[in-house]
C-alpha positions as a Markdown table, in Angstrom:
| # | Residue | x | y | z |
|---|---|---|---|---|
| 1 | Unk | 0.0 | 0.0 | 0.0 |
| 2 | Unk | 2.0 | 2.8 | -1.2 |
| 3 | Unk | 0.9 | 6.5 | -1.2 |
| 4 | Unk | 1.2 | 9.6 | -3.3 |
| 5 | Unk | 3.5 | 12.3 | -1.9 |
| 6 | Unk | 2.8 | 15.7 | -2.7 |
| 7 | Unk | 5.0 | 18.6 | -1.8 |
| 8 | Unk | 3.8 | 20.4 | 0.9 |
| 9 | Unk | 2.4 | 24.0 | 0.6 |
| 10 | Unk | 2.3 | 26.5 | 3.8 |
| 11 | Unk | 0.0 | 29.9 | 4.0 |
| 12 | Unk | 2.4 | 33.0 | 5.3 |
| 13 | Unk | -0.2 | 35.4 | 5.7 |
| 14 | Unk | 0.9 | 39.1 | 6.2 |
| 15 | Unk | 4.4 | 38.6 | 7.1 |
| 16 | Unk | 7.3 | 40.1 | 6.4 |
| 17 | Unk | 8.2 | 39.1 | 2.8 |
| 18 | Unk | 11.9 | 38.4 | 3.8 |
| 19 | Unk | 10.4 | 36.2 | 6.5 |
| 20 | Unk | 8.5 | 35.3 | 3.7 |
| 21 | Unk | 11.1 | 34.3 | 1.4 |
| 22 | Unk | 12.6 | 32.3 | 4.0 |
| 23 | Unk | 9.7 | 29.9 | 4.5 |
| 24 | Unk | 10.1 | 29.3 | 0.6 |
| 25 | Unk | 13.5 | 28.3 | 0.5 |
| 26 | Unk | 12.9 | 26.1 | 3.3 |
| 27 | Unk | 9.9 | 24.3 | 1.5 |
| 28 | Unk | 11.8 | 24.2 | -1.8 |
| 29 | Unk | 14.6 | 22.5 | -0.2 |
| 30 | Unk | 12.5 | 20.3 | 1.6 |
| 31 | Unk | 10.6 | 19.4 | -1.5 |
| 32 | Unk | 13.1 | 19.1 | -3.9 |
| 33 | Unk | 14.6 | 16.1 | -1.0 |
| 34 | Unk | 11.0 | 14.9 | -0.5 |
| 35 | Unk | 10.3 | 14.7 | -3.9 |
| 36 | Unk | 13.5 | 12.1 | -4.9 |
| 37 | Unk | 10.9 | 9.4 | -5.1 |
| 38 | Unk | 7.6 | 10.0 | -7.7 |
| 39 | Unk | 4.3 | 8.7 | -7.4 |
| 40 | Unk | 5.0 | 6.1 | -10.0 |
| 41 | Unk | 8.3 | 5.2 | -8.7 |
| 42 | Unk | 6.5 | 4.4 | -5.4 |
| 43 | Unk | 3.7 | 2.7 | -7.0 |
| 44 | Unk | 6.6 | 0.3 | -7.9 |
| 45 | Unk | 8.3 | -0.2 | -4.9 |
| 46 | Unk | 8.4 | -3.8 | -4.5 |
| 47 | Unk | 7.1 | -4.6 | -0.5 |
| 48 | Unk | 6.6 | -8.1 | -1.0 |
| 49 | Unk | 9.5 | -9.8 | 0.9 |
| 50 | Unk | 8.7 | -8.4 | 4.2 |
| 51 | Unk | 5.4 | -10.6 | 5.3 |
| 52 | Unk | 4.3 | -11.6 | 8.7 |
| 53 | Unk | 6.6 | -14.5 | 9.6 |
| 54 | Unk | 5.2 | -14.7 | 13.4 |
| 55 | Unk | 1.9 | -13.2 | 14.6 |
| 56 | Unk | 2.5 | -13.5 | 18.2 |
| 57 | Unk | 5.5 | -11.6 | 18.2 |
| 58 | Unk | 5.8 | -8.4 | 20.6 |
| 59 | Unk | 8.0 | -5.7 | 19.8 |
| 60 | Unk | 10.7 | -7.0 | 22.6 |
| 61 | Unk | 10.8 | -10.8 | 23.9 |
| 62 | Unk | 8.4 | -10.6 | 26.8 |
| 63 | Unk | 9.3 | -14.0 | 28.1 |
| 64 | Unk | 12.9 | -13.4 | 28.1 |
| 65 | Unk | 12.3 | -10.1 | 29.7 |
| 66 | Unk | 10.5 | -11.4 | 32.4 |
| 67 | Unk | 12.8 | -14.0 | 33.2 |
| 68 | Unk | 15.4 | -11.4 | 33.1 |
| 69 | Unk | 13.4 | -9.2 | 35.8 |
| 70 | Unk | 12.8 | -12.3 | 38.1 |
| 71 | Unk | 16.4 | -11.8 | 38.9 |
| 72 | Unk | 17.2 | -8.6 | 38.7 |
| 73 | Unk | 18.3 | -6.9 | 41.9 |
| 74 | Unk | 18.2 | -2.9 | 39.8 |
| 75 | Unk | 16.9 | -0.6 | 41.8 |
| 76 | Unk | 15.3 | 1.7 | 38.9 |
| 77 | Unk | 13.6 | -1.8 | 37.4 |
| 78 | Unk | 12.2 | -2.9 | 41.1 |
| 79 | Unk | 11.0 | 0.5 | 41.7 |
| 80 | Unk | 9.3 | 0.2 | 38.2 |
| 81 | Unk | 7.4 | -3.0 | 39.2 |
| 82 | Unk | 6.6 | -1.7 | 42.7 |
| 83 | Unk | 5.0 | 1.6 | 40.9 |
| 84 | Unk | 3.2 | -1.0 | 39.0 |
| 85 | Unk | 1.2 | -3.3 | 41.7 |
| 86 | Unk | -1.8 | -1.2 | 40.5 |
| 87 | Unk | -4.3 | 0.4 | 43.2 |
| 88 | Unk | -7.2 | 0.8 | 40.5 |
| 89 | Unk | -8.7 | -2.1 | 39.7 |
| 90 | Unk | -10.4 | -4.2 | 36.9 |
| 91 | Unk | -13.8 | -3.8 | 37.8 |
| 92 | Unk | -13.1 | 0.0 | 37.7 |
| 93 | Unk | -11.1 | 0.5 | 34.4 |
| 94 | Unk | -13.8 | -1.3 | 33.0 |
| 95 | Unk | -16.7 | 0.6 | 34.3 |
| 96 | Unk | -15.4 | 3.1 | 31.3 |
| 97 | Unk | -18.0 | 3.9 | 28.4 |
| 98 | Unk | -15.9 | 3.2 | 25.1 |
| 99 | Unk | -15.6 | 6.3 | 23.0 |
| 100 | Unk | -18.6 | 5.0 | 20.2 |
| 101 | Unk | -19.4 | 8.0 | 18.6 |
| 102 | Unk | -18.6 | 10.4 | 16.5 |
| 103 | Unk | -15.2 | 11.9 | 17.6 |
| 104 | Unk | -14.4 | 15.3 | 17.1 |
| 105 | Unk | -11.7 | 17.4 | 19.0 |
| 106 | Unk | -10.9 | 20.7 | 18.9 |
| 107 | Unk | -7.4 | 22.3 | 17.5 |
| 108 | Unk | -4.8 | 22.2 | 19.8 |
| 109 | Unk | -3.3 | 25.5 | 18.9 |
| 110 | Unk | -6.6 | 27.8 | 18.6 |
| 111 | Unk | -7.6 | 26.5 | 21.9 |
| 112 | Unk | -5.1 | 24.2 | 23.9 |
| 113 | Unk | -7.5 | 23.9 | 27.0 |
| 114 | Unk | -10.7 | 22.4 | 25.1 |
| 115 | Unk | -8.2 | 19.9 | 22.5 |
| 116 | Unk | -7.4 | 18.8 | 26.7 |
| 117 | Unk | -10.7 | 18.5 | 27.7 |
| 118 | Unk | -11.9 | 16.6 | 24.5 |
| 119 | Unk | -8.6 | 14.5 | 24.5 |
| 120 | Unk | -9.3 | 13.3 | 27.9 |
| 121 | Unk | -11.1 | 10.2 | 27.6 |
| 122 | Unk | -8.3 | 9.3 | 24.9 |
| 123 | Unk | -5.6 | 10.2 | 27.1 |
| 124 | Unk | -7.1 | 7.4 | 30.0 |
| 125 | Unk | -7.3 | 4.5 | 27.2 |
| 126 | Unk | -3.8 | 5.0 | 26.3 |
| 127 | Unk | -2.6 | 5.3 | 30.4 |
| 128 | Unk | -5.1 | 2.0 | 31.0 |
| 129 | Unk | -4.0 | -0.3 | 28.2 |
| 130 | Unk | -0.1 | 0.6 | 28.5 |
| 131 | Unk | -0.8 | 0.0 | 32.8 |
| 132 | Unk | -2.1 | -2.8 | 32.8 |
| 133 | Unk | 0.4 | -4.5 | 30.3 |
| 134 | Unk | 3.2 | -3.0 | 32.2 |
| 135 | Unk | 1.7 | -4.4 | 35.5 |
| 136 | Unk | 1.4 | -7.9 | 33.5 |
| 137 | Unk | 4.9 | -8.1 | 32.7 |
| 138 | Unk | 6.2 | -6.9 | 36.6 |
| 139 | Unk | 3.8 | -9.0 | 38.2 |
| 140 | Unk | 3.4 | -12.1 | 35.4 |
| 141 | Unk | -0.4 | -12.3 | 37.0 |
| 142 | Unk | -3.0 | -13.3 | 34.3 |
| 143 | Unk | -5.1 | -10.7 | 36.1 |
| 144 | Unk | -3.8 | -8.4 | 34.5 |
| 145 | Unk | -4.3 | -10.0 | 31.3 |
| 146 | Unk | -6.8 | -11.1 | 31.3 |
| 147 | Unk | -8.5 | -7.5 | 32.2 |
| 148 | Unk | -6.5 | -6.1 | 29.2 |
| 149 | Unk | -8.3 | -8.5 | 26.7 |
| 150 | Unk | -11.7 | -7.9 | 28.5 |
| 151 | Unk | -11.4 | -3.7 | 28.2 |
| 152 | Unk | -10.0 | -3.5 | 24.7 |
| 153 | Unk | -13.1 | -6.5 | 24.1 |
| 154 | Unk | -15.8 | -4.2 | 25.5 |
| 155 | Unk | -14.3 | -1.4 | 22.7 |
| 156 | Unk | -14.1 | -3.6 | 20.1 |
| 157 | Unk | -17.7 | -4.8 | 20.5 |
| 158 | Unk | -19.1 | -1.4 | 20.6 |
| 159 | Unk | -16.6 | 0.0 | 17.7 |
| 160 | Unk | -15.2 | 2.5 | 19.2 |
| 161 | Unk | -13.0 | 5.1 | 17.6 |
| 162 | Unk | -14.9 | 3.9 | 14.3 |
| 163 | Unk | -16.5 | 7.4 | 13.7 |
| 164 | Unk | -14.4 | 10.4 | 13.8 |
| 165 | Unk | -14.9 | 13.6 | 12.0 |
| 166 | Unk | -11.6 | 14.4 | 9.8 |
| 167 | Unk | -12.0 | 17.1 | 7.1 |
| 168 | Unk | -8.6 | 18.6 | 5.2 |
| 169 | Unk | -9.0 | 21.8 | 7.6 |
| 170 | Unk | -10.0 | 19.4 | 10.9 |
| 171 | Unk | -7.9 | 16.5 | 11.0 |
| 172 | Unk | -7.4 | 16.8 | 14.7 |
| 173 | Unk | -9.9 | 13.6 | 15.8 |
| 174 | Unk | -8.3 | 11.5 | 12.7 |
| 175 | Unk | -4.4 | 12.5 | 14.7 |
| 176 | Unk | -5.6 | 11.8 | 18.2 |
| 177 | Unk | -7.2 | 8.4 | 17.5 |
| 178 | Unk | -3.3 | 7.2 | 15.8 |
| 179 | Unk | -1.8 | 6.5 | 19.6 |
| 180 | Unk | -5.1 | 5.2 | 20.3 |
| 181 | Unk | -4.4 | 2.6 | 17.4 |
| 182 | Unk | -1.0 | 2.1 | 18.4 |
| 183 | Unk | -0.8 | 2.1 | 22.2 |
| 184 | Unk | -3.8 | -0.6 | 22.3 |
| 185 | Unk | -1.8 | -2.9 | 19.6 |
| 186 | Unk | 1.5 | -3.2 | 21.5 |
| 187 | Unk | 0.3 | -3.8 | 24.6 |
| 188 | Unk | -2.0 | -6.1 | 23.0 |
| 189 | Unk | 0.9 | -7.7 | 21.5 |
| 190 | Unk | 2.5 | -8.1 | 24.9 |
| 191 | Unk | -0.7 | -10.3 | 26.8 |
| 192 | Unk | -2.4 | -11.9 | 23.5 |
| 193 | Unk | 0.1 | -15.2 | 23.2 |
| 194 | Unk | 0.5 | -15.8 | 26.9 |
| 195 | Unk | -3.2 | -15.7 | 28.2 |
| 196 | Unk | -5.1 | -19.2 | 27.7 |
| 197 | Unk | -8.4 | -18.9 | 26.4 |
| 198 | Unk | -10.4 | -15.8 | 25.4 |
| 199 | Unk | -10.6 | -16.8 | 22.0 |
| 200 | Unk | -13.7 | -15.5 | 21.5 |
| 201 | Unk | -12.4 | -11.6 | 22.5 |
| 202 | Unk | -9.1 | -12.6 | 21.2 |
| 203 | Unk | -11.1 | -12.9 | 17.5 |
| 204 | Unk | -13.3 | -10.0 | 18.1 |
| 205 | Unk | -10.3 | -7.5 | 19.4 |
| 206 | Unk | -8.6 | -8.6 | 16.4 |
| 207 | Unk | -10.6 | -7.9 | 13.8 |
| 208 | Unk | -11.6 | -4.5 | 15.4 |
| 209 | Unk | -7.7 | -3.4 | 14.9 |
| 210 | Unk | -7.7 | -4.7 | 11.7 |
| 211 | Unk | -10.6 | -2.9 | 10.5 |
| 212 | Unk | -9.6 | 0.4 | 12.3 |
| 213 | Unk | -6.3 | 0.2 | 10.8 |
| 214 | Unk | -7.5 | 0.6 | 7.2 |
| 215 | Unk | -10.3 | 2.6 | 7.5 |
| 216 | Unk | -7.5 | 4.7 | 9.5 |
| 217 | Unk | -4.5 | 4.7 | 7.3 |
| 218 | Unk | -6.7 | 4.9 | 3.6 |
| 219 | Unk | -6.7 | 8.9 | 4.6 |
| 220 | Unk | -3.5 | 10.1 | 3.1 |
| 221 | Unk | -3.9 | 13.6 | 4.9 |
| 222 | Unk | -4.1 | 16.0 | 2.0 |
| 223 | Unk | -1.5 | 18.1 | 0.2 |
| 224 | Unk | 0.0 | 19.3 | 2.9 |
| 225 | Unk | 2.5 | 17.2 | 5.9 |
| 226 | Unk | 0.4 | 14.8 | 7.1 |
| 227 | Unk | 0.5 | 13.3 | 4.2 |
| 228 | Unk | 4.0 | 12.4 | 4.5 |
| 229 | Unk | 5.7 | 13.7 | 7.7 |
| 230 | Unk | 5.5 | 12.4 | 11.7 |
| 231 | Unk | 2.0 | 11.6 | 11.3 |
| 232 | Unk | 2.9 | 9.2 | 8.5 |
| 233 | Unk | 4.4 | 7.7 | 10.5 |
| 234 | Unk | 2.7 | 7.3 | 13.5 |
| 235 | Unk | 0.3 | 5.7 | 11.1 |
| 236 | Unk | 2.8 | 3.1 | 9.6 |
| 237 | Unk | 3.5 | 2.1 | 13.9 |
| 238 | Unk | -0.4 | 0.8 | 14.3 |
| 239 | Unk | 0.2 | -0.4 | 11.0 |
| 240 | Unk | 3.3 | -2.5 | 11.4 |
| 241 | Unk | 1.9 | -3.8 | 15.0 |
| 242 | Unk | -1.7 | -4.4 | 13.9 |
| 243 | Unk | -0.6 | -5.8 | 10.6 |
| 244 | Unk | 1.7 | -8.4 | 12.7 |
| 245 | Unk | -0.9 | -9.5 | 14.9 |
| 246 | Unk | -3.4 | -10.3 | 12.4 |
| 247 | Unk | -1.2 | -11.8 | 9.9 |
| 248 | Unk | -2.1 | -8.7 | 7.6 |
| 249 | Unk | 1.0 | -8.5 | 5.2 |
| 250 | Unk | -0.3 | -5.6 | 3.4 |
| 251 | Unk | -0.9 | -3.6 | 6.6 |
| 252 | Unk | 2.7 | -4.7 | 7.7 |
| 253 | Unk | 3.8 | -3.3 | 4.2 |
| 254 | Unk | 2.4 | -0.3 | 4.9 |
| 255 | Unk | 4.4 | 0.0 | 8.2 |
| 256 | Unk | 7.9 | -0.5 | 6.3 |
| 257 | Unk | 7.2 | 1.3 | 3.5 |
| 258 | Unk | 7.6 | 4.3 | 6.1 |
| 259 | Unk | 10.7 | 3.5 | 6.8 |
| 260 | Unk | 11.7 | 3.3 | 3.5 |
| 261 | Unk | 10.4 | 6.8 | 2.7 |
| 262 | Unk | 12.4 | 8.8 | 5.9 |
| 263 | Unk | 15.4 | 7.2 | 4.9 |
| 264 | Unk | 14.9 | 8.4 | 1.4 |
| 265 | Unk | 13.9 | 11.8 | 2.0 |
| 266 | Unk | 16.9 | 12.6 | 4.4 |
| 267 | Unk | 18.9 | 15.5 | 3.8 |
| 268 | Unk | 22.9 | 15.1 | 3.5 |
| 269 | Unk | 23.3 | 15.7 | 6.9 |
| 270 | Unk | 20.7 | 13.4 | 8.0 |
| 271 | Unk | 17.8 | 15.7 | 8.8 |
| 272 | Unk | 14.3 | 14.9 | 7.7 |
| 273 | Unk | 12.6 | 18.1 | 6.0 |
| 274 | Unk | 9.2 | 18.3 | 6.3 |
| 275 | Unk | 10.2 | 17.6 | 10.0 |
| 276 | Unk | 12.9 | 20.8 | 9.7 |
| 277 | Unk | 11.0 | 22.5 | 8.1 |
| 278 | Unk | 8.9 | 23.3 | 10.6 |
| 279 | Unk | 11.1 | 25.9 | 12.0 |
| 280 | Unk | 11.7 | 26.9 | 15.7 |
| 281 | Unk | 10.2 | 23.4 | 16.6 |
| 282 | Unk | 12.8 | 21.5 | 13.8 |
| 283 | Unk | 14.9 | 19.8 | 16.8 |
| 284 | Unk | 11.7 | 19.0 | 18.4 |
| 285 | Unk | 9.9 | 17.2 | 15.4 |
| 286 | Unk | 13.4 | 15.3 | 14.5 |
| 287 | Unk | 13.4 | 13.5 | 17.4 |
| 288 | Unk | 9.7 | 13.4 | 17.3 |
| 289 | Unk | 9.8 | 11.6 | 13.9 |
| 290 | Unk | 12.6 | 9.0 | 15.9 |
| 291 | Unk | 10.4 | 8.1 | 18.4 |
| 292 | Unk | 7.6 | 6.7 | 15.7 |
| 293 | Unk | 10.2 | 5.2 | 13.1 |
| 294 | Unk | 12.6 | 3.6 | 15.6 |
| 295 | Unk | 9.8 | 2.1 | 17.8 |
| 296 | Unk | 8.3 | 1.0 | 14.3 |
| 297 | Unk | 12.0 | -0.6 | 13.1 |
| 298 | Unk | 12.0 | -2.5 | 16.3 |
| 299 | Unk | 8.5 | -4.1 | 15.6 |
| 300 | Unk | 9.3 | -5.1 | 12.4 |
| 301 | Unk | 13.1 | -6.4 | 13.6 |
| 302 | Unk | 10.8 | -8.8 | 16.0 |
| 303 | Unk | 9.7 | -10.4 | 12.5 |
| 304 | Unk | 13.1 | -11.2 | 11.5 |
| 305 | Unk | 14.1 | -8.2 | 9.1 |
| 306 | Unk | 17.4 | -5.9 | 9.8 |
| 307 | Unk | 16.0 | -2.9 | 9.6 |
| 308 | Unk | 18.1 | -1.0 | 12.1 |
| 309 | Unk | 20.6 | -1.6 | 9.6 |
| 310 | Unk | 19.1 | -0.8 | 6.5 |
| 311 | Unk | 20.3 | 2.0 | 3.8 |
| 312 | Unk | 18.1 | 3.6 | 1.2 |
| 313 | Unk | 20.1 | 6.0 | -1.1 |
| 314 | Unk | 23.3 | 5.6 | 1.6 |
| 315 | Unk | 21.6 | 6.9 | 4.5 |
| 316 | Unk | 20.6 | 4.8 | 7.2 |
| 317 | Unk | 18.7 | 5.3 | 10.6 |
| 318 | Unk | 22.0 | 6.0 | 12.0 |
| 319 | Unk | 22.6 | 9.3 | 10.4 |
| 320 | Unk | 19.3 | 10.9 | 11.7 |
| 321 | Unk | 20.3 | 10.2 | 15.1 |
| 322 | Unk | 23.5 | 11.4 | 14.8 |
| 323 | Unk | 22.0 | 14.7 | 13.2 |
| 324 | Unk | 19.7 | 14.9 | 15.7 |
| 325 | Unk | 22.5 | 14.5 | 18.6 |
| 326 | Unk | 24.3 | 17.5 | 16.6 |
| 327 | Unk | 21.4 | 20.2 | 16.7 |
| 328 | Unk | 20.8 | 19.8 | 20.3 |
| 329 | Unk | 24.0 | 20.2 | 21.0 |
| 330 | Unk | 24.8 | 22.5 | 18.7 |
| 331 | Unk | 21.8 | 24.4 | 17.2 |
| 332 | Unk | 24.1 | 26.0 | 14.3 |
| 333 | Unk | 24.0 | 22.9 | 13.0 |
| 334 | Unk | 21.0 | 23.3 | 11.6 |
| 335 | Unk | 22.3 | 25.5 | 9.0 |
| 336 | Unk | 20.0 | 27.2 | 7.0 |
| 337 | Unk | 17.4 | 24.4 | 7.6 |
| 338 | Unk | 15.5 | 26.4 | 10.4 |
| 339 | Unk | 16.2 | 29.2 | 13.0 |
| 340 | Unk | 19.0 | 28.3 | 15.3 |
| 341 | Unk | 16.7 | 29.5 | 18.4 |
| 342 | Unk | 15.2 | 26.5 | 19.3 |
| 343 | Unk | 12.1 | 25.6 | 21.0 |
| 344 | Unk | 13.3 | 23.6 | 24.2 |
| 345 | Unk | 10.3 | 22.7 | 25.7 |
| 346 | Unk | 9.9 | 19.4 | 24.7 |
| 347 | Unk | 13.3 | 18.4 | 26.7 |
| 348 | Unk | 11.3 | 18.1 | 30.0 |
| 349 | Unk | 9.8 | 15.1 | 29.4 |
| 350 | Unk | 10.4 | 11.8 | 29.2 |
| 351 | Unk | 7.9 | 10.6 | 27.0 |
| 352 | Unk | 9.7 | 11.6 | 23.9 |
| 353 | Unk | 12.9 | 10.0 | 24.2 |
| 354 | Unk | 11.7 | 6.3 | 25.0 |
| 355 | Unk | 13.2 | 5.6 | 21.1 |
| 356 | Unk | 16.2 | 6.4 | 22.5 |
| 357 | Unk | 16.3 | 3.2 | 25.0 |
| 358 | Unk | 15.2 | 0.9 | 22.1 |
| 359 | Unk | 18.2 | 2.3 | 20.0 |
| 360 | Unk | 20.9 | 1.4 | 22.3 |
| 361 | Unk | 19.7 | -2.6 | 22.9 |
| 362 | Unk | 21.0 | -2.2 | 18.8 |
| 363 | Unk | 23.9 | 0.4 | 19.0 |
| 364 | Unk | 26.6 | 1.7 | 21.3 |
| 365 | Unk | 26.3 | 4.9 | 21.5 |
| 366 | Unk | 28.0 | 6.9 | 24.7 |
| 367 | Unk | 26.4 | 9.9 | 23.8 |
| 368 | Unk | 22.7 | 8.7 | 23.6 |
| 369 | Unk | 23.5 | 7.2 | 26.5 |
| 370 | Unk | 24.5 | 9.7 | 28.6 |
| 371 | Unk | 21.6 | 12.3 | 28.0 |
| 372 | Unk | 19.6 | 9.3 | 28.2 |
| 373 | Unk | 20.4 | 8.9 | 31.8 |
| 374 | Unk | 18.8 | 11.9 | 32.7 |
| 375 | Unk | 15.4 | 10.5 | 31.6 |
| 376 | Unk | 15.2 | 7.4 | 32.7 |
| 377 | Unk | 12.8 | 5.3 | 33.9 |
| 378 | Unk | 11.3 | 6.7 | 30.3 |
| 379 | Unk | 7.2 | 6.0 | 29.7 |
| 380 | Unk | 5.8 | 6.9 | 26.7 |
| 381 | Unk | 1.3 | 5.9 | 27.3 |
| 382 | Unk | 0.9 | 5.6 | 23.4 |
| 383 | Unk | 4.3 | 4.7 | 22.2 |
| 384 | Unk | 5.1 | 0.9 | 23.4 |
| 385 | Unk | 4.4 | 2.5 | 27.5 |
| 386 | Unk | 6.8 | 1.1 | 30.0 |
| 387 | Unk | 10.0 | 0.8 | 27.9 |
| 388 | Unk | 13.4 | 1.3 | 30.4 |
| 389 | Unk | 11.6 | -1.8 | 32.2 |
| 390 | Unk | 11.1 | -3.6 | 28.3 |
| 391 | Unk | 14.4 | -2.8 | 27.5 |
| 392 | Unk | 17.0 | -1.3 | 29.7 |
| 393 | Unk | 19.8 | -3.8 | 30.3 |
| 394 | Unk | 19.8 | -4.4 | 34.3 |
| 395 | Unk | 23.7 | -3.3 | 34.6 |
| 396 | Unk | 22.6 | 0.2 | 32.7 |
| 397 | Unk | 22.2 | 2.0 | 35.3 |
| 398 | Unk | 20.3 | 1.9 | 38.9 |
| 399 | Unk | 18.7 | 5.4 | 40.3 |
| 400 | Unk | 16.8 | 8.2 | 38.3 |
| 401 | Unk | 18.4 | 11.3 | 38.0 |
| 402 | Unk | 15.6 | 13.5 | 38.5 |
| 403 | Unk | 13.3 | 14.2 | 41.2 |
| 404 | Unk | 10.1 | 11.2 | 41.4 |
| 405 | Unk | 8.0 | 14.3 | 41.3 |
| 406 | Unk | 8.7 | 15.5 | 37.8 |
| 407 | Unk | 7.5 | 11.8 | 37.1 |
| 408 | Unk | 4.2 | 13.3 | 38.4 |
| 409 | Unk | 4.1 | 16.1 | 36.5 |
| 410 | Unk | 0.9 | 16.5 | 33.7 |
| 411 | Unk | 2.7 | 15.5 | 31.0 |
| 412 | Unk | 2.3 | 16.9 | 27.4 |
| 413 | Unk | 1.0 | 15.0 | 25.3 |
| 414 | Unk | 2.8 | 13.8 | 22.4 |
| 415 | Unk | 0.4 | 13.7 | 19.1 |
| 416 | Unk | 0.8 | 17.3 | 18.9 |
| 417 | Unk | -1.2 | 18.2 | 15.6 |
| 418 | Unk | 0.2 | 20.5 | 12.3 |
| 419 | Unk | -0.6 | 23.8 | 12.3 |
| 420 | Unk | -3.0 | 24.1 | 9.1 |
């Protein structure tokens, strides 16, 4: 399932023309990169050697990683599991009304308090389902998978997230329901193999993903980003994990095809444009676009494909990360890109760099490494949930570096939507 990808086109209003000017450069760059593959050459992109070898495959070994935290004697991994002996309990999480009609949310940027109000209910699904895996893999008590298969059955027998409102100028319910897709597929993915019986929800929770996922994912998002930036692939991440659990290979095609496509469309330095081109936010929506392809790669590594190490046109995954790693450090190196006064607000939380702990179980990297310290334990609700206790090897490291407050912080949520 491969897509058409237009240029993108941005308004500039009443601005000053060399500010103007600017913006054009910027989007002429970006599209001449963006543009290196045509329609027709993507029509014939041949997808057909990556299929679903194993349906029951999570994105990280779950047994092995259970067995591993059995033993472990880290303080930041028990602390994790303690955290994770959940006070809410079944009978209450499901006592929720799934979200069965029509969804529409407010834009977050016109008005950031009703987008939070609307988002809500979608915000508690994502916490839920990534909790109660999470508290399935510290405790290993069926309980809590069992109550996982039970709340994502009660949605997909009412059809939730089915109807949502998505016009080219409102496109804010159709980006909200993505980490909706996502989050409930890989923790899903985590409880599905290992809990006996169910078959019945097991069948009926599958075939709900399956049909979200393509109603979902035939909206190519218009002429402008969506169609082809961050959001593509958040997209391709339900894709890959839904396409894997019900032994979907187009879906699954869908999901590499995105990696495919960012590697493409780098710049020399390894920058992705429509992501830099988004100006004082370009450092922001680099690493934003790593946290969706990287957490994607590792799903579809689980099914037996190197992806971590694959090149398209010489650049590989590698090279983004090492160009992100660059412009934080050193925001000149965004060149003429985007301005070199950088929005830093996204560096307070956690949630963004859980990629980063999925990287390193594939690279060595002291760099990553080290600013990765300061994060961990890293949570991301939509984005895989729990992941230094998925992934962090126990010898890493043992104590946070930050205060267990900022853990309680609201945190910002991550699907944060183009500005039309």
């Amino acid at each position: 399932m491969i897509f058409e990808k237009p240029c993108p086109t941005r308004k500039t209003g009443n601005r000053h023309w060399l500010h103007t000017l600017f913006l054009l450069v910027l989007a002429a760059m970006a599209c001449q990169q963006a543009m290196a593959y045509s329609y027709e050459e993507r029509q014939n992109i041949d997808f057909s050697k990556y299929t679903v070898t194993d349906p029951n495959a999570s994105f990280f070994d779950v047994d092995a990683r259970m067995k591993t935290l059995e033993n472990t004697d880290n303080s930041m991994l028990l602390e994790r599991m303690d955290h994770l002996q959940m006070t809410e309990s079944c009978k209450s999480m499901l006592s929720k009304p799934p979200l069965d009609n029509r969804i529409r949310i407010p834009g977050y940027y016109p008005s950031p308090k009703a987008w939070r109000e609307a988002s809500q209910p979608m915000f508690d699904f994502s916490e839920d389902v990534s909790q109660l895996a999470g508290a399935y893999v510290a405790t290993q008590d069926n309980y809590y998978g069992e109550c996982l298969i039970n709340y994502l059955n009660k949605w997909a027998e009412a059809n939730a997230l089915w109807k949502f409102y998505y016009s080219l100028d409102d496109r804010q319910a159709w980006y909200s329901t993505e980490s909706m897709m996502f989050g409930a597929a890989m923790a899903y993915s985590i409880v599905r193999p290992r809990i006996e019986g169910m078959e019945e929800e097991k069948k009926n929770i599958d075939a709900w993903l399956n049909r979200l996922a393509k109603r979902h994912s035939a909206i190519q998002g218009g002429l402008k980003g969506s169609c082809c930036n961050n959001h593509f692939y958040r997209r391709a991440l339900y894709a890959s994990m839904i396409g894997i659990l019900t032994d979907d290979d187009e879906l699954f095609q869908f999901g590499v095809s995105a990696i495919y496509s960012a590697l493409n469309d780098m710049t020399p330095e390894g920058g992705f444009p429509l992501e830099l081109s988004r100006g004082r936010r370009a450092t922001h929506y680099q690493n934003y676009a790593l946290l969706y392809l990287i957490t994607n790669m590792q799903i579809i590594s689980r099914q037996g494909y190197d992806v971590f190490n694959l090149e398209v046109n010489g650049h590989s995954i590698r090279d983004a990360v090492n160009y992100l790693m660059a412009i934080i450090e050193d925001p000149s190196q965004l060149k003429d890109y985007a301005p070199h006064e950088q929005y830093q607000g996204f560096m307070k939380y956690d949630q963004y760099f859980t990629w980063m702990e999925i990287y390193l179980t594939h690279f060595q990297q002291p760099d990553l490494e080290k600013f990765l310290e300061q994060y961990r334990p890293v949570y991301n609700r939509g984005a895989g949930g729990y992941i230094t206790l998925y992934f962090m090897p126990p010898g890493k490291q043992q104590r946070a570096r930050y205060e267990e407050s900022q853990e309680k912080q609201e945190r910002a949520d991550i699907a944060i939507p183009e500005r039309n």
